[in-house]
Structure formats: C-alpha cells, structure tokens
N, C-alpha and C positions, 0 to 999 in steps of 0.2 A: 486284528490281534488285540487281547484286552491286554492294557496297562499293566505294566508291573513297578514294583519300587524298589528298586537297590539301596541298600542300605549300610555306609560304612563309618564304622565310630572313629572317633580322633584318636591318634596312634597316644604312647604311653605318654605320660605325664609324674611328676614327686606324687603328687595326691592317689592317683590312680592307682601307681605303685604301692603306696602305703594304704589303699582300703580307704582313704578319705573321702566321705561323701562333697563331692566337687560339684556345685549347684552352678551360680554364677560369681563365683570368683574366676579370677580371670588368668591359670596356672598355667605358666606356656608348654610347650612339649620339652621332652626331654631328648637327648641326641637319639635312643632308641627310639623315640616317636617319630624322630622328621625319619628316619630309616627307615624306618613302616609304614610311612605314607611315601615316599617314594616306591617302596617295591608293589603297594597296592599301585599307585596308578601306572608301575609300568604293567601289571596286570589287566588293569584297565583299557589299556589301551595295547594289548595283543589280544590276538583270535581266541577266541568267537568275540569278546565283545568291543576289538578295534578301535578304541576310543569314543565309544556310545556317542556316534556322529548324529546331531539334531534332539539330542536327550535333553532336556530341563533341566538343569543342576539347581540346586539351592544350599544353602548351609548356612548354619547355625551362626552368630554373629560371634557369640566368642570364641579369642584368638584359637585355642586348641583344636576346635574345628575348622577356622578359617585356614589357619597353615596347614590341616592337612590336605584339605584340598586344594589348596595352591601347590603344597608338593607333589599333589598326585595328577597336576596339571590342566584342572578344572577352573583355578582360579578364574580366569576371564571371564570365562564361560555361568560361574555363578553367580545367584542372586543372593544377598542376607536374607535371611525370615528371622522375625523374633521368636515367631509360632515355634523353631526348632533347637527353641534355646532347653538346657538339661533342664529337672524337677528344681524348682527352689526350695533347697531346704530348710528354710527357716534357722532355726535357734541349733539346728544339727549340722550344717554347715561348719565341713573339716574335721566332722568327729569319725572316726571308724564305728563299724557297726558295736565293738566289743566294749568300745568307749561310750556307745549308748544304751546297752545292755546293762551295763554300769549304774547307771541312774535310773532307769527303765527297764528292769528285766521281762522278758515274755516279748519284746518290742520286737514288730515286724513291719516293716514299713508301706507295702503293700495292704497291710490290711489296718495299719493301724496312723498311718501319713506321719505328718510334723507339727512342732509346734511353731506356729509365725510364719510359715512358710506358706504352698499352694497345698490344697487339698488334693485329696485321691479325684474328686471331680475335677477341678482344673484341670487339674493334668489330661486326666481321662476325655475332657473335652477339648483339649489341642492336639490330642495323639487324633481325637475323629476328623479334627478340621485339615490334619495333614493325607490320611486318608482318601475324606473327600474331595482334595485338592488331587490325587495321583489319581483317582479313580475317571477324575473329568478331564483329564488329559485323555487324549490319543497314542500315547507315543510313552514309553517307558521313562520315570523319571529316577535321577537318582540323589540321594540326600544324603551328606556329613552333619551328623551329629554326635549325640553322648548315648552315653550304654542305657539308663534310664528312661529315657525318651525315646529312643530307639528299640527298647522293649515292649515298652504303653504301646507305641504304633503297631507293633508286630500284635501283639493282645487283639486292638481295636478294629484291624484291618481283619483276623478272622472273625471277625463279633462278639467276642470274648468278653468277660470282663476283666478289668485291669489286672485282678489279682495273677491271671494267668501270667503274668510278665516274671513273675517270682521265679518262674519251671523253667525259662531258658536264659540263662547265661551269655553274656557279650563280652569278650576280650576285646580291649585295645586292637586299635587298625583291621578289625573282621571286615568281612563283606557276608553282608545277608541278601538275600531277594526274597521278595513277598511277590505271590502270582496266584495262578488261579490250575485249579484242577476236577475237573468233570465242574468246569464251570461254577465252583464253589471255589473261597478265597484259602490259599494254601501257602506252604512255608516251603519255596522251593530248595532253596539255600540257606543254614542259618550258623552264624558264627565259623564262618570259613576263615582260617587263618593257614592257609596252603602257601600263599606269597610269601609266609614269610619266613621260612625254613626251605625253601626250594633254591 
C-alpha cells in the first residue's frame, strides 16, 4: 500500500477566530479548540481508522498544535518537527487580511508573500521536505499542524505549485488525507469537519 498523510490543523484559537495571520506566536487554543480536538481523536480512534495503530505521528512544536494532539490522544505517540511549524509571517504577523489590504491593497499572499518573514520558497521548500518525508515511509503517517502549511503540503504533494493552496480552504480541527489514485498523488479527504457536529 503507498503511503498516505492525514492531515489535521489545530482546533480554534482568539487569532484564528478573528482572521489573524497566526505564524509563530504562540496563541493557545480556545475551550472550543480543546472540544475539537477531543472529538477529532475520538474519531481518530473509531472505525475504520481505530487509532491509526503503528502510524508516525509528528506535530508541529507550537503549543496550538501540540494540545491538539495531546487531546486527540496522540500525544505520546508524537514527535515535534520544526519543519511543521505555520508560514512566518514577518512584519504581518496578527494582522487580518482586511488589515493588510489596508496598507497594501491588491495583496495576496500566495502570490505575493511577506515582508521579513519566509518567502513563497521556503515555505514551498518545507511543504516538499514533509512530503518527501510521508512519501519514504511505508506506513501512513499522520501530522498536527496549521492551515497554511497544511495547504503548501497538500499544493506540493499533488506537484502543484504553492499558489494552488489559495483554492482550498482549511477550517480549524479538519481532517484531510492526501493519497494516491490510478497511482497519481490525489486529495482523498479535504477539510472534513464531520466530527464536529455529529
């Protein structure tokens, strides 16, 4: 069986809630976030995917992704990666998009990055190295992180380039799978948030 990568962003957050671009500041979850990461891993861990027994876990070092994988019952079981930490966004860091429209109108951040932050490359070169990394597994891996970086992947994993990250959309606590179909790299699952109205 080729590899797949499950992919679920850290439940809600103040900043998330309010459109704040949330890089590496370090905003913990809000009660509705640890909620949402509880009801993902009880998801997680009922049929078909029974607590993805012998999966890779990894997550992202800051806190917002690390509790939610601790509430979705991963914790022990994960490694930190810096590799899976959000986009930094420089000098936009905590502004909402309307807020940087504001100063920069036409601003698109896919096509046009940040200032003092990482570029459209960096990024686009650690969404490949986490790829690479699921690809040379054996064994389905699954990873907490942010909606940003959790988009670049999904882009980079069909061979995309980054900008395609713009055209799908990531809610707080989703679960996505990236896999393969007629043996090309495919979007099985994207932005499921079923757990959390069931």
């Amino acid at each position: 069986m080729a590899p797949r990568i499950l992919l679920a962003r850290h439940g809600q957050t103040e900043w998330s809630l309010s459109g704040k671009h949330t890089g590496r500041t370090d905003v913990p979850l809000l009660e509705e976030g640890r909620r949402g990461a509880k009801l993902l891993g009880e998801r997680l861990h009922r049929p078909p995917l029974d607590g993805l027994l012998g999966v890779e876990v990894r997550t992202s070092p800051l806190a917002r992704a690390r509790e939610t994988c601790e509430l979705a019952g991963f914790g022990e079981r994960a490694t930190t990666w810096d590799t899976l930490m959000e986009w930094d966004y420089g000098a936009y860091e905590g502004m909402t998009p309307a807020d940087i429209q504001g100063i920069r109108p036409g601003w698109f951040i896919w096509r046009d990055g940040v200032p003092g932050g990482e570029t459209l490359e960096q990024v686009s070169a650690r969404a490949d190295e986490v790829v690479a990394w699921a690809r040379a597994e054996d064994r389905d891996v699954l990873v907490f992180a942010h909606g940003h970086i959790l988009r670049s992947i999904a882009a980079r994993w069909l061979g995309l380039p980054l900008d395609f990250a713009a055209r799908v959309r990531l809610n707080p606590t989703s679960l996505s799978v990236l896999g393969w179909a007629y043996s090309e790299p495919a979007i099985e699952t994207w932005n499921d948030c079923g757990h959390l109205t069931s």
